[in-house]
N, C-alpha and C positions, 0 to 999 in steps of 0.2 A: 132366326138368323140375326149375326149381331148388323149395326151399319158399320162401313168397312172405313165410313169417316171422322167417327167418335159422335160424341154428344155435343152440338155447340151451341154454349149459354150464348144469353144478353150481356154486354158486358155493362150493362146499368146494374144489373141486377146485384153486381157481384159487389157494385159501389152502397146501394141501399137495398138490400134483398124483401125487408118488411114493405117497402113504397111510403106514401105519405097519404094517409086517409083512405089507403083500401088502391089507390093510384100508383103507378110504378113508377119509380123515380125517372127524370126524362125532361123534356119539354125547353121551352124560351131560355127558361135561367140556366139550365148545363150547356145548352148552344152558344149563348152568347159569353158562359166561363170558358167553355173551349176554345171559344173564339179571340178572346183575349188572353187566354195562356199561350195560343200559336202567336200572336202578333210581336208576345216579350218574348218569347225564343227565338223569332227569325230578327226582332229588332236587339237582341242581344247577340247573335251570332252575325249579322251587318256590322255591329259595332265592331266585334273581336276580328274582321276578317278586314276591316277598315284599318283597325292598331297595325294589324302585321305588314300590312303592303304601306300605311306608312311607314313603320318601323325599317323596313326595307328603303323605304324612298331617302327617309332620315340614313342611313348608312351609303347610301350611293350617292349620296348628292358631293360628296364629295366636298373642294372650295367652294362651293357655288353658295352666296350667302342667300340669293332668294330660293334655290331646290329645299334649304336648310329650313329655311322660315316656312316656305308651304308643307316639308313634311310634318314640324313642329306644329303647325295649324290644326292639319288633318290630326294627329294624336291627340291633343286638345281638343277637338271636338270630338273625336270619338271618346275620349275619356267624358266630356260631359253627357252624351249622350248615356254611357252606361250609367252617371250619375245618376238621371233623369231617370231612368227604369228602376232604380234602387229607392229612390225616392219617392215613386207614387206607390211603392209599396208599406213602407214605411207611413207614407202622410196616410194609404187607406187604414193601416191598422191604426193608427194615432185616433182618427176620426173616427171609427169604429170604435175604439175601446170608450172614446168621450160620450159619441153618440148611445150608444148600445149597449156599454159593457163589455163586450167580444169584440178582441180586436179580427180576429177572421169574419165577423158579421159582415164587410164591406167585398170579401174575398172571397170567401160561400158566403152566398146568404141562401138564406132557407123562408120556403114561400109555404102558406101553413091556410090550406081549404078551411069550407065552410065543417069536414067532418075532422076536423084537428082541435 
């Protein structure tokens, strides 16, 4: 009898299906990559949802010359903030490619056992 829920893979597996030295891909370094690809999507999506209600604020401020300037602030600083996410990606691969050769060395890196 078949199961009525399919077959369900590892989804590590599907990322490196050989492992690394008999090891299945996994551990410290994909936790802590996942962990900082969530923090640049919610801190890129903070940023983008900051533009718009200022962008908003910037259109209803109307005369008001300080509404004008704080919504001008807030877009400025949300625009630097995306800068700032743009940019330690940029500086890791730069440093990576100086350090390493590879600029994704900084972005995966890859951790190599005593059987590698």
């Amino acid at each position: 009898m078949d199961n009525i829920f399919g077959k369900i893979t590892n989804p590590l597996e599907r990322i490196n299906p050989q492992g690394y030295g008999g090891i299945k891909a996994g551990g410290l370094i994909y936790f802590l990559n996942n962990i900082i690809r969530l923090l640049i999507v919610v801190g890129g999506l903070f940023a983008f949802f900051n533009l718009v209600l200022a962008g908003y604020g910037f259109l209803s401020a109307g005369d008001d010359p300080k509404k004008m300037a704080a919504a001008w602030a807030k877009i400025w600083q949300s625009m630097m903030g995306l800068l700032f996410i743009v940019g330690s990606f940029v500086l890791a691969a730069i440093f990576g490619y100086l350090l390493f050769g590879d600029p994704t060395a900084i972005l995966n890196p890859k951790l190599y056992g005593p059987g590698t």
